[in-house]
N, C-alpha and C positions, 0 to 999 in steps of 0.2 A: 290250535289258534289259526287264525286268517291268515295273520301276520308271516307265519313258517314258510319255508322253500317250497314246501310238496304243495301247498294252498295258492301262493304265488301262482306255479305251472296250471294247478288244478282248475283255476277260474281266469288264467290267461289275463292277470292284472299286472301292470307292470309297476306297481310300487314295492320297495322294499323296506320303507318306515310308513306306519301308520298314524294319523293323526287321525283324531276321537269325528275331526269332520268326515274323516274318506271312512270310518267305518260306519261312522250313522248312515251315510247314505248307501252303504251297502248290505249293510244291513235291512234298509228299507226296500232297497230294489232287489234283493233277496226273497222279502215277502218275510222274513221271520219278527221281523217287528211292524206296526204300520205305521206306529212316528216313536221318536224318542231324542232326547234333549241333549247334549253333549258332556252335560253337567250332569244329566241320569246315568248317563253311558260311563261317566269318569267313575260313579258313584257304585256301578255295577260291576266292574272290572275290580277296582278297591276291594268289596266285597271279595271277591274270587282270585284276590290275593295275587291279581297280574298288574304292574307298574311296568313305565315307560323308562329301557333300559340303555346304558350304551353296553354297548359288543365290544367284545377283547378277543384277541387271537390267544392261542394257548397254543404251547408248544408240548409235542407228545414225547414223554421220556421213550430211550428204546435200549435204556438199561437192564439188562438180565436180571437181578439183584433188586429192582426197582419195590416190588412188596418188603424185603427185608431190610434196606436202608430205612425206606419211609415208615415203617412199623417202630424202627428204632429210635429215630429222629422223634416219631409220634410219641414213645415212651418216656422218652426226657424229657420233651415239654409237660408231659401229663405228672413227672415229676417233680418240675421244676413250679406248673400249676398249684399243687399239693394235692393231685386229684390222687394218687396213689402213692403208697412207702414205697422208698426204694427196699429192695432186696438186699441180701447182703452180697458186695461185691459193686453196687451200683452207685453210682456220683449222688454225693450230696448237691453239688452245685452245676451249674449249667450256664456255659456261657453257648451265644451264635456268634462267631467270628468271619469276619472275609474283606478285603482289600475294596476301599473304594478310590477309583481311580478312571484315570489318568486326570492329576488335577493343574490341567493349565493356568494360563495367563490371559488366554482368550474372553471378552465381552459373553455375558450368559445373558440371554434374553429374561426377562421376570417381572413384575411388577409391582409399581412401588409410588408413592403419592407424588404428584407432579401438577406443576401449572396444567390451567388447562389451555388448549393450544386452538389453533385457528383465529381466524379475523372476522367470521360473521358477526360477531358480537362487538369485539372491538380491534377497531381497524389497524393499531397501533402495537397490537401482541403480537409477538414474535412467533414461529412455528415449532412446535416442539422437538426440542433437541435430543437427535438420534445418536444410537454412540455405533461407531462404524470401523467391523470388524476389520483385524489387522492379523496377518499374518508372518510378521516379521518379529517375534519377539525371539531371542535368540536364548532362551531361559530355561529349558529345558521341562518335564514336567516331573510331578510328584505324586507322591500313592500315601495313602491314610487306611493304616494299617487300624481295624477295629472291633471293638468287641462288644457285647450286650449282655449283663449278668440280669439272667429272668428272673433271679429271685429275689436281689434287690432293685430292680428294676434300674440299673445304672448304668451309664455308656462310657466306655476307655475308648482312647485311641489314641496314635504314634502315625507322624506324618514321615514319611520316606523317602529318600530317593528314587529307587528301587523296589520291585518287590521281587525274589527270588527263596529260594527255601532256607538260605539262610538268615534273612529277614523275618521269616513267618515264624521261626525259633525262637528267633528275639524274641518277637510279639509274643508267643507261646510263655517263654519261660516269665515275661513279666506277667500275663496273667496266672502261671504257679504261684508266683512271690505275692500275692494276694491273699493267699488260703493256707493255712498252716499243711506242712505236708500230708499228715496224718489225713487231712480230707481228700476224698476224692473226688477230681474234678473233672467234666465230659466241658467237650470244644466241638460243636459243629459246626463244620464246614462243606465249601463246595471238593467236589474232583477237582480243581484247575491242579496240574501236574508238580508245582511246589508245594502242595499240602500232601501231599500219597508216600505212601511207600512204592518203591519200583526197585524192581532187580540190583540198580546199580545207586541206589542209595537207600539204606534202611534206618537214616537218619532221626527221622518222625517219627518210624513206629520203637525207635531201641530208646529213643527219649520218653515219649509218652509210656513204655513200660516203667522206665528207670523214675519215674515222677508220679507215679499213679496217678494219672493221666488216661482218661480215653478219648480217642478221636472220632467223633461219627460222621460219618461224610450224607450228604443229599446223594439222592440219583442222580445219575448226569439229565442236563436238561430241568432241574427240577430245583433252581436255587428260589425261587421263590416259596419252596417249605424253608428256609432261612428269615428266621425273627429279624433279624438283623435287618433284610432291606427296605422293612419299612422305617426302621430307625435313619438309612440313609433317604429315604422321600422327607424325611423330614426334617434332616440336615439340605437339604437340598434347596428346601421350600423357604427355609428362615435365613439360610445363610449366603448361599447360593448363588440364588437367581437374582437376576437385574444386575450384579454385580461384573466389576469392570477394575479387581485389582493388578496396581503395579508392577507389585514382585509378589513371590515366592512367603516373604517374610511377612508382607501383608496379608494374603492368603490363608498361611495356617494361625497366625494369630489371630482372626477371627474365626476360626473353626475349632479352635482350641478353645475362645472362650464362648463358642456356641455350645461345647460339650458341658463347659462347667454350669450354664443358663441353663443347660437342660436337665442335667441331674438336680437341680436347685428346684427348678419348678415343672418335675416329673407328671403332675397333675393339672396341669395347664391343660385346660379346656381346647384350644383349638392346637397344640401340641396332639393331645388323646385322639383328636376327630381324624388327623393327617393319618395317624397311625394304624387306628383301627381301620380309617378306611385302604390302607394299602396293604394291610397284614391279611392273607387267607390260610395262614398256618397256626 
């Protein structure tokens, strides 16, 4: 493509987004076309299956382990999917869990229906009113501790104080108290150092024996294989943004009954669209 780094050097053009104008005409003073219409051009590219993208940074895992977590991660979804049986010995159910936080008290920028603003129209309207961050709320923050069961498509969560590993337990044993023991349940999550096992505490892993229980962690660097964060793009999106609560209690009771609006109407159209388009796991 034109558009690439090595093309940029190679014809000593200095753009780095193309628009269907700067390639018709370089394409013309190329000589490889001697006219064409922008609407052909849009119409040609379609065909060959190139559209006008935006670019994300990605971040490179530099986890040792990095093929065999994500293999495994990959396998419980594909189970959790029904694309294959589990084996014996493997979770019938599948949650992705992980802490979303730090949830202030601070003004969230977002948008949301409003007068419209200015005086060219009418001289008499007010300008639209700004809500202007404050940094003196002495209120401390909070963690929403949460889960996502892939096979009933349903979202838990527990607002916090705190998150430390003895929080994530909690979290943990309420999602046991969900499934009769007898089932076996997997929980994936990230490495952040309260979820692991470490030398000097083998808490997680003597629990998660003691409960049949498995724990599958993402690569480091790689929580975006976590089902889970597109569920938070979309706590984020409906609940979230524009918002400018009080306290604390105002706060998680609207995110508490954003949980229950969303189990309720799981199939909500621009719910699914939020999701799918932030989920690449």
């Amino acid at each position: 493509m034109v558009g690439s780094s090595a093309d940029r050097c190679r014809y000593g053009l200095p753009f780095s987004a193309w628009s269907l104008v700067k390639l018709a005409d370089f394409l013309v003073a190329e000589g490889v076309v001697d006219d064409i219409s922008h609407e052909g051009l849009r119409i040609l590219l379609r065909e060959e299956g190139v559209t006008f993208q935006r670019v994300k940074t990605w971040k490179t895992s530099n986890d040792p382990d990095y093929a065999a977590k994500k293999a495994r991660v990959e396998r419980l979804y594909a189970i959790a999917d029904g694309e294959v049986i589990p084996e014996d010995g493997e979770p019938d159910v599948i949650f992705c869990m992980d802490e979303f936080g730090p949830l202030n008290l601070q003004p969230h920028p977002g948008r949301q229906w409003a007068e419209r603003s200015g005086k060219s129209k009418d001289p008499n309207r007010e300008p639209r009113p700004r809500r202007r961050a404050t940094y003196t709320r002495p209120h401390g923050v909070r963690h929403l501790f949460a889960a996502y069961d892939l096979g009933k498509d349903q979202l838990y969560g527990h607002i916090k104080k705190t998150k430390n590993r003895s929080k994530f337990l909690e979290f943990c044993r309420y999602l046991r108290s969900l499934h009769p023991a007898a089932v076996r349940i997997a929980i994936v999550c990230d490495n952040y150092s309260p979820h692991l096992t470490t030398k000097r505490c083998q808490r997680v892993a003597a629990w998660a024996e003691a409960n049949n229980v498995e724990i599958a962690y993402t690569p480091t660097n790689s929580s975006w294989l976590n089902r889970i964060e597109a569920q938070f793009t979309a706590l984020r999106y409906f609940t979230l943004d524009g918002t400018d609560h009080a306290s604390h209690k105002e706060q998680g009771s609207m995110i508490r009954r954003y949980i229950i609006w969303r189990n309720n109407h799981a199939q909500d159209k621009r719910l699914r669209d939020i999701v799918a388009r932030a989920n690449v796991a």
